[in-house]
ZAVOVEX-820438 format. One record per residue (C-alpha): residue number from 1; residue in one letter; y negated, x, z. Coordinates in steps of 0.5 Angstrom, whole numbers. Layout:
BEGIN
- NUM|A|Y|X|Z;
...
REM end
This chain:
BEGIN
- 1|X|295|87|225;
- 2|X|291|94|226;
- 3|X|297|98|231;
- 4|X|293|104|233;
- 5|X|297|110|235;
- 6|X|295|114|241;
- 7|X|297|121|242;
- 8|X|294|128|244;
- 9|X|290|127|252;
- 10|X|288|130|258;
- 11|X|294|134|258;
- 12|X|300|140|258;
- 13|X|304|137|253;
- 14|X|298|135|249;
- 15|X|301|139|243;
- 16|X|308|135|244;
- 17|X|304|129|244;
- 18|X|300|130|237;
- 19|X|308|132|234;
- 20|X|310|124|237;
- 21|X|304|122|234;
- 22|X|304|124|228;
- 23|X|312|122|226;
- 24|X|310|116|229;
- 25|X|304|114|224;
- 26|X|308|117|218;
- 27|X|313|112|218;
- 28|X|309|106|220;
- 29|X|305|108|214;
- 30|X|312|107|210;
- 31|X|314|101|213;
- 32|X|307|99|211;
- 33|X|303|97|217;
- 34|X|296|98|218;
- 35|X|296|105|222;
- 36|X|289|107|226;
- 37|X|290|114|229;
- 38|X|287|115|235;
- 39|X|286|122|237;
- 40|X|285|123|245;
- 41|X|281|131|245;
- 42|X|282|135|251;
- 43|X|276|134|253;
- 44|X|276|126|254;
- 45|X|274|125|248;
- 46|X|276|118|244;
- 47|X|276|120|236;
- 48|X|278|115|230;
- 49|X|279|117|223;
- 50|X|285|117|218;
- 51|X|285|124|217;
- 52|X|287|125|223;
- 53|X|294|121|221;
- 54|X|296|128|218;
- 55|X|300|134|222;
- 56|X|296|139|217;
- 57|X|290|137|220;
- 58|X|292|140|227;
- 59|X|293|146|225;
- 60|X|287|147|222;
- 61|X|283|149|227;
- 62|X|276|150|223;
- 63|X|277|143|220;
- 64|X|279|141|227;
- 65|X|273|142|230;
- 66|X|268|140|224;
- 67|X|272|133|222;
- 68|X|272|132|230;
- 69|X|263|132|230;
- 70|X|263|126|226;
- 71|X|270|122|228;
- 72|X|268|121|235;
- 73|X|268|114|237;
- 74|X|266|110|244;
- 75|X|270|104|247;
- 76|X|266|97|246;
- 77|X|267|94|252;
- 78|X|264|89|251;
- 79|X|269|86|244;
- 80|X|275|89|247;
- 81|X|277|82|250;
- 82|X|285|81|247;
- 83|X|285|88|242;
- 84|X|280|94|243;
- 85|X|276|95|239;
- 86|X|272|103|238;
- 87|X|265|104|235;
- 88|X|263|109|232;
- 89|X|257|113|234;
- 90|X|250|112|231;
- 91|X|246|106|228;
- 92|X|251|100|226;
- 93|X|256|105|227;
- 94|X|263|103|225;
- 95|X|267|98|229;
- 96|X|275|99|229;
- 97|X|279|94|232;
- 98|X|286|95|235;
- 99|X|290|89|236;
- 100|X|298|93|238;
- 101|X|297|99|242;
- 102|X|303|105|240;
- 103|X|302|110|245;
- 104|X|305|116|244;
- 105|X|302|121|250;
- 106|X|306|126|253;
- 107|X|304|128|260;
- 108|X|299|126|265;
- 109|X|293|120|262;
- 110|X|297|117|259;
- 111|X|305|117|260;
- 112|X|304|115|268;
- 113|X|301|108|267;
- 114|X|294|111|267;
- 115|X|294|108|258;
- 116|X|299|103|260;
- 117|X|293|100|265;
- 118|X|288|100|260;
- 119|X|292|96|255;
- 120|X|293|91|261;
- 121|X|286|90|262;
- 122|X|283|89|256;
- 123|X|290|84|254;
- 124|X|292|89|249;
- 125|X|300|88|247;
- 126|X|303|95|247;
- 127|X|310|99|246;
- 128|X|313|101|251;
- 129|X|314|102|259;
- 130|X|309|99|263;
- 131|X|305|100|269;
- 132|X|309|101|275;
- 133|X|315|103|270;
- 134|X|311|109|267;
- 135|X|308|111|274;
- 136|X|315|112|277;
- 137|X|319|115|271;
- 138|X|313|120|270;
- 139|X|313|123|278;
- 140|X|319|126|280;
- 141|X|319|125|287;
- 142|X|318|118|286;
- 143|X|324|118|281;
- 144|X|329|121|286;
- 145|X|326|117|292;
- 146|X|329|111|287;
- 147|X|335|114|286;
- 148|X|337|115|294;
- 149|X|334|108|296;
- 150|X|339|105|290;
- 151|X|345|110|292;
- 152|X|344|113|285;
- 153|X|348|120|286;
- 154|X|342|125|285;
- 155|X|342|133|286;
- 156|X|340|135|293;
- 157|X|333|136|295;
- 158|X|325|136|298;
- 159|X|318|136|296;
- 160|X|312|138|300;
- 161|X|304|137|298;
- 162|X|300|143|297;
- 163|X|296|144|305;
- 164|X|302|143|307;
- 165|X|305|149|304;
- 166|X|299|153|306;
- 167|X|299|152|313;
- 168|X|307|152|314;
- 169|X|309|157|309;
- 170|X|314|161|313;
- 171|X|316|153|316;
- 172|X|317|150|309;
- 173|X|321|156|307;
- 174|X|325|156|312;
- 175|X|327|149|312;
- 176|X|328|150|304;
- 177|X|334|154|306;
- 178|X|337|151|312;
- 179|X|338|144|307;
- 180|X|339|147|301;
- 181|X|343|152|297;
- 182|X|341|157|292;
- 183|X|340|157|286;
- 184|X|334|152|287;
- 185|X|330|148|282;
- 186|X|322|148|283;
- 187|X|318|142|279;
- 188|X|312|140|279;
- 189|X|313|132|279;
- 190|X|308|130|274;
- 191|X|309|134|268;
- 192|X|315|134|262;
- 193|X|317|139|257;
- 194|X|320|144|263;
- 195|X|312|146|264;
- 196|X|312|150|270;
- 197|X|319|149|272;
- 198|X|323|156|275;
- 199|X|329|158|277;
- 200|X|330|161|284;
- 201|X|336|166|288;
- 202|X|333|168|292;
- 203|X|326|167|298;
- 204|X|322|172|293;
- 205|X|323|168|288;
- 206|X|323|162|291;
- 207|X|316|163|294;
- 208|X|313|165|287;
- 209|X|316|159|284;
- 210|X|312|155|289;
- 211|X|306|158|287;
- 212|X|307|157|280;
- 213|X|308|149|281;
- 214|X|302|149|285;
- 215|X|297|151|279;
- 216|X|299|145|275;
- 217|X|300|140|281;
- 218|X|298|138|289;
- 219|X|306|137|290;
- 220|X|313|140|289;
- 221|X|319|138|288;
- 222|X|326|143|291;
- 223|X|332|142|287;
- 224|X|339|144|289;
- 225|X|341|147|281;
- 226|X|348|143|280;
- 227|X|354|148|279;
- 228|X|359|148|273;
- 229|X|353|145|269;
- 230|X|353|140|263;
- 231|X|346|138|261;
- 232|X|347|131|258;
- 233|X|341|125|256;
- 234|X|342|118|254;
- 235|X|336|114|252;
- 236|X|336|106|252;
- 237|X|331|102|249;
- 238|X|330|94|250;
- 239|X|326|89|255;
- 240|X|332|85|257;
- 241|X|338|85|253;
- 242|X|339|93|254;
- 243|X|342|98|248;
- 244|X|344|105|250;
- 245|X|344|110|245;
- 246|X|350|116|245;
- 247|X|351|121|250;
- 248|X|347|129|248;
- 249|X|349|134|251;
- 250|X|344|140|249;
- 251|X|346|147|250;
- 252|X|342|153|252;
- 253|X|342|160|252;
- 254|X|337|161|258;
- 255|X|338|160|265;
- 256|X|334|154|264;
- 257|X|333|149|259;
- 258|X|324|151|258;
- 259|X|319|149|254;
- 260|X|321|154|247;
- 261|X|328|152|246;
- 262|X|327|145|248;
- 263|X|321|146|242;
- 264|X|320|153|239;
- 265|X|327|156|238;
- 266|X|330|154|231;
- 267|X|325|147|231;
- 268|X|327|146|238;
- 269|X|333|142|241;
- 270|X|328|137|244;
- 271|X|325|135|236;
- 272|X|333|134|234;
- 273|X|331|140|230;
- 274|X|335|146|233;
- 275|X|342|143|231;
- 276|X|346|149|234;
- 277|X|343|147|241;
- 278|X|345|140|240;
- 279|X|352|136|242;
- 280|X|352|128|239;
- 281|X|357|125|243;
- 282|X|357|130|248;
- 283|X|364|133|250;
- 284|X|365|128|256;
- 285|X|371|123|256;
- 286|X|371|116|253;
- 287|X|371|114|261;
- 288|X|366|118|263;
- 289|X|361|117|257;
- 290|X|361|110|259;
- 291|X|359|110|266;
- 292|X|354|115|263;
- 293|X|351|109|259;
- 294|X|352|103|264;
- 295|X|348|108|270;
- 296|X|343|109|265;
- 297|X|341|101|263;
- 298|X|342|100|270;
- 299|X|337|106|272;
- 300|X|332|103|267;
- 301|X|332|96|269;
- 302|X|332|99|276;
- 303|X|325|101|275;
- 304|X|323|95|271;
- 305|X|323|100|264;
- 306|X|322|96|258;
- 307|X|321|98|250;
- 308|X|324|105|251;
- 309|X|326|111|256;
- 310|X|331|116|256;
- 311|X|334|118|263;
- 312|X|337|126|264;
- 313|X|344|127|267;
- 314|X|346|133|270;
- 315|X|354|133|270;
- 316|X|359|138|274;
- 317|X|364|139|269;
- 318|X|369|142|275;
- 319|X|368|136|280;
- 320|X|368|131|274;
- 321|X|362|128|277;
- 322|X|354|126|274;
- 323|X|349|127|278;
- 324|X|342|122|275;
- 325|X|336|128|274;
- 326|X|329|125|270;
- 327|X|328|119|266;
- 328|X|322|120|261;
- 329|X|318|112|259;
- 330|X|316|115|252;
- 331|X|321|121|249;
- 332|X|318|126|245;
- 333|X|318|123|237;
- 334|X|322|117|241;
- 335|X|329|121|240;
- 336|X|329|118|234;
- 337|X|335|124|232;
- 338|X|340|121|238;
- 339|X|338|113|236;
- 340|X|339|117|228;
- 341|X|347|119|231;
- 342|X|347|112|234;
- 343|X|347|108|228;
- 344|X|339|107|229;
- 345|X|334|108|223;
- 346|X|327|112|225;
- 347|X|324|105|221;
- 348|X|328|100|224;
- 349|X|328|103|232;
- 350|X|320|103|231;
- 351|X|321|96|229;
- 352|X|325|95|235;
- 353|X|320|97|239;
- 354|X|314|93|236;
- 355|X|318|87|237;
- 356|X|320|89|244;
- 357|X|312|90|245;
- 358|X|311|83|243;
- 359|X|317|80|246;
- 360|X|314|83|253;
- 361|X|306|81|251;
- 362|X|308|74|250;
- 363|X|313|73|256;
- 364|X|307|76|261;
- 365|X|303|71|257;
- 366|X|307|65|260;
- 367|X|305|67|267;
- 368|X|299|64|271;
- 369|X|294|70|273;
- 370|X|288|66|276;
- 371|X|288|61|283;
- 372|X|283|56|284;
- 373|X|280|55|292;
- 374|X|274|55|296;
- 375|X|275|60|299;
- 376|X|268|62|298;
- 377|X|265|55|299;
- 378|X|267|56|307;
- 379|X|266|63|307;
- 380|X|261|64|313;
- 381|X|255|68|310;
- 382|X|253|69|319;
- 383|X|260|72|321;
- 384|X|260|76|314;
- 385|X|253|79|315;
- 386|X|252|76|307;
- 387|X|245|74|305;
- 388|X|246|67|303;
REM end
């Protein structure tokens, strides 16, 4: 069995993609699979080789561009029936077939359900989230508008697309302050990693914010920050049995959890890296740690999650109350350093999720996707307007 690991894309987080990528495709090696790179260019472009299996060559860029003129690869349509199969150009190019996808994108294209879909056609078994679960998770909007249907205490908020804001401005702003409260949260819905996210106090800042999340997206999400903040996570993994991890707490010295503590300062907190940042367990009691976990399996299943995804709390320490904030289907390097606490090897938590991505591919298998009529045969090609 061929697993193809998938990283890079079409995306902000294309860096952080090639990070999760390539802790994955090391260790599946020691565990000794069969790993084929598959390595998504910011252009689009599909490349295969087994040099790209290494962070080193990343960071070459001179090597990068040279090695990616010969790697390139197109989609054999045609052979891709129950595997993907990749060939690479030129006469008799050479064929590489994939029969278990390893997606480890970040990001639009790839941790939204766009990926997940392709599996889905071409009947490839895949770790992870799929379809709908990926394109609720990954969207913010859509994730808080879950949590309201499912009366799931989530901070207050609004949202409103792009012509809106620029034929309403002063109305949007308005109506912003007339629910909500200072300091605000401005997202945009479909992106990770903290890019493009501010914190606003007042109308000026607030305004700034909006444009900001608008260069990266046609939505924007408002929050009400919650006060007496502990930031807090819990990853679960699993189709149908559920395993909840422990419970971190991350502490950060800014204003906001953003992008360069999450994965620059000190290795990054978000890596498992930046240890100072990092509270495993967090300091919760042993009441509230476990109504932390059950909310997160309830939340993951709510959503028809499978393989893994982490779910992000934010707790107010004073009141004593969670609020659930953002759920990520595919976590960057699959948090291996909260399982690593929880008692779970990186090998044995990837083992794990293979077998979930087989488990899942054989219950689907089960089911019936075809339906015989003749619907067509009675079809009326007059009232139709069809050629007979």
């Amino acid at each position: 069995m061929n697993i193809g690991v998938f990283f890079g894309g079409k995306s902000p987080e294309h860096d952080v993609s090639i990070i999760t990528g390539q802790l994955i495709i090391s260790e599946l090696k020691k565990m000794q699979h069969n790993v084929v790179p598959v390595y998504l260019g910011k252009n689009g472009e599909w490349h295969v080789s087994e040099e790209l299996g290494t962070l080193r060559f990343f960071q070459d860029p001179e090597k990068d561009k040279k090695l990616l003129e010969f790697s390139r690869v197109s989609l054999d349509m045609e052979k891709s029936r129950g595997k993907m199969v990749f060939r690479k150009k030129g006469f008799m190019g050479h064929v590489v077939e994939i029969n278990l996808a390893f997606p480890a994108f970040h990001g639009s294209n790839g941790e939204d359900g766009t990926i997940q879909g392709l599996f889905e056609l071409f009947g490839v078994p895949y770790v992870g989230c799929d379809v709908p679960s990926s394109a609720i998770a990954f969207d913010k909007i859509l994730t808080k508008t879950y949590y309201k249907s499912m009366e799931i205490p989530t901070a207050n908020f609004m949202f409103f697309g792009k012509n809106d804001w620029e034929k309403e401005r002063v109305e949007i702003i308005t109506g912003i302050k007339n629910t909500l409260r200072y300091p605000l949260f401005i997202k945009p819905p479909k992106l990770g990693s903290s890019i493009g996210i501010s914190k606003a106090k007042d109308d000026k800042e607030l305004e700034f914010a909006i444009e900001v999340a608008l260069h990266y997206g046609e939505k924007v999400l408002v929050e009400e920050g919650v006060e007496n903040l502990m930031d807090i996570t819990c990853c679960v993994i699993g189709n149908d049995e559920l395993e909840a991890s422990l419970i971190q707490e991350s502490v950060f010295q800014s204003e906001l959890f953003d992008f360069k503590e999450k994965y620059l300062v000190d290795g990054g907190a978000q890596l498992g890296n930046a240890t100072d940042s990092l509270v495993i367990p967090a300091r919760l009691g042993e009441d509230t740690s476990k109504k932390v976990r059950e909310l997160a399996k309830k939340i993951y299943a709510g959503i028809g999650a499978s393989g893994i995804a982490r779910v992000d709390f934010l707790y107010d320490k004073v009141a004593q109350k969670v609020y659930a904030n953002e759920i990520n289907p595919m976590p960057g390097t699959v948090y291996h350093h909260l399982w690593k606490a929880s008692g779970l090897s990186l090998d044995e938590l990837l083992k794990k999720l293979i077998d979930f991505a087989k488990e899942r591919y054989a219950e689907k298998n089960k089911f019936k996707y075809t339906f015989d009529s003749d619907m067509l045969s009675f079809a009326n090609s007059v009232k139709l307007k069809l050629k007979k």
